[in-house]
MARLUMFI-454919 format. One record per residue: x, y, z of N, C-alpha, C in turn; residue in three letters. Coordinates in steps of 0.1 Angstrom, whole numbers, plus 5000, padded with zeros to 4 digits. Example, Ala and Ser with C-alpha at 12.3 -4.5 7.8 and 13.67 -1.06 7.14 Angstrom:
2
513249435078512349555078513249675078ALA512849785071513749895071512950005079SER
REM end
This chain:
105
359984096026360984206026362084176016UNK362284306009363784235999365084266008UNK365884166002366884146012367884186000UNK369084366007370184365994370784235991UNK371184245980371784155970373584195972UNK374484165980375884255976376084245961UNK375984095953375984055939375684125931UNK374484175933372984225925373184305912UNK374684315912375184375895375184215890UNK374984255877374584105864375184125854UNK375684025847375584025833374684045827UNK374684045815373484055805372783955804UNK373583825806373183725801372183655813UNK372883705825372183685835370883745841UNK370783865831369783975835368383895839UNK367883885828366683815827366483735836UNK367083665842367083505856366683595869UNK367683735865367583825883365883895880UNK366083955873364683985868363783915874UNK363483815867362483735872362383685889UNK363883675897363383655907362783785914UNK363383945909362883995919361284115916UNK360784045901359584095899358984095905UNK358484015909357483925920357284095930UNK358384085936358284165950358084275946UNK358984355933358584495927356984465923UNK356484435921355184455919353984445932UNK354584345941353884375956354084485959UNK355584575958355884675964354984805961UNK354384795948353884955940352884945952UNK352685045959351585125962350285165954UNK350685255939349385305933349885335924UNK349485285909349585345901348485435890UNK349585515886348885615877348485585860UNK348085555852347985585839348385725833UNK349685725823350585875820350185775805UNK350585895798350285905776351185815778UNK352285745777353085645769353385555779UNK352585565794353285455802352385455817UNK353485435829352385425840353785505848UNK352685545858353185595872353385525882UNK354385495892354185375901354485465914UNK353585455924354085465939354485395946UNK355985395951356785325961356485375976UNK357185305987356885365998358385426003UNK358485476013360385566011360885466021UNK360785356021361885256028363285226018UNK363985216029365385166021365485076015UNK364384976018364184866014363484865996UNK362684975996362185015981362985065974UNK363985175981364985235974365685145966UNK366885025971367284915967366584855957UNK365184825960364584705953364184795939UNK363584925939363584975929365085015920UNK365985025924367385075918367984945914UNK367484825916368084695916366884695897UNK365684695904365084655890365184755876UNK365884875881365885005870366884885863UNK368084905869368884775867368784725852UNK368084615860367984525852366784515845UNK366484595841364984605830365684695820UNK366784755821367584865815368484775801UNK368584635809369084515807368684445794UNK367184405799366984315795365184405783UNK365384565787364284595781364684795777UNK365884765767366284895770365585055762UNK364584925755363085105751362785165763UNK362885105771361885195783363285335789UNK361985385794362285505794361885515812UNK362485575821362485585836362085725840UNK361685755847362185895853362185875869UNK363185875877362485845893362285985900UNK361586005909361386095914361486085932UNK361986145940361986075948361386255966UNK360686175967359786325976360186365988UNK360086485993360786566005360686476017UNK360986496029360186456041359486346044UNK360686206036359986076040358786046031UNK358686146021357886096012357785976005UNK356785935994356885835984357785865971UNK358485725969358985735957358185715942UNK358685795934357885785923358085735912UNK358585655904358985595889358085605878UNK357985685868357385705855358685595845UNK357585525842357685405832357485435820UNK358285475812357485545794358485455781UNK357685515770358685475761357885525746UNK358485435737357785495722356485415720UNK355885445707354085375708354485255709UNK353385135719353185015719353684985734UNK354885055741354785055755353885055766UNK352585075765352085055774351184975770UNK350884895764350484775758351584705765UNK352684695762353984605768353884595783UNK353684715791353684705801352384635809UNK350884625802350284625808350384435810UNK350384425795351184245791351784185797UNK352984245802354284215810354684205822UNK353684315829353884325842352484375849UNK351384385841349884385845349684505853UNK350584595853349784715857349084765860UNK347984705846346384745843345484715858UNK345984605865345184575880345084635888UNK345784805887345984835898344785005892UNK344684985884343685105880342385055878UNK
REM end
């Protein structure tokens, strides 16, 4: 379970260290993802726990990887959360590289 951070704002310089510790878990957390034209679709589950862990990593990817492109989406009635991951050509090559997306399709 991720546990809030009160700290969890970073420097720049720091970005990349937080990053790394809380990839790990953003990537346990995805549910399902989609394959979209310049990127991926990620499903979260509507815990407060995802909310944070996802708003923590927009964060700091915004940081340390500022081509990418976000959109969150977030669904009625305890639904799932949604994050579209996009950017310009070569992005989803980066993404699949970087954070292996590709495993989940």
């Amino acid at each position: 379970m991720y546990k809030i951070d009160p700290k969890r704002i970073c420097s720049t310089e720091d970005a990349p260290a937080k990053r790394s510790e809380i990839l790990g878990v953003v990537l346990d957390s995805i549910k399902q993802v989609l394959e979209i034209e310049n990127g991926y679709k990620l499903r979260f589950s509507h815990s407060e726990e995802d909310y944070v862990l996802v708003s923590d990593w927009l964060y700091l990817e915004r940081k340390c990887n500022g081509f990418l492109r976000f959109n969150l989406s977030i669904e009625s009635n305890e639904g799932p959360v949604w994050l579209e991951v996009s950017g310009p050509a070569g992005t989803k090559d980066f993404l699949e590289t970087e954070l292996g997306f590709s495993r989940w399709l």
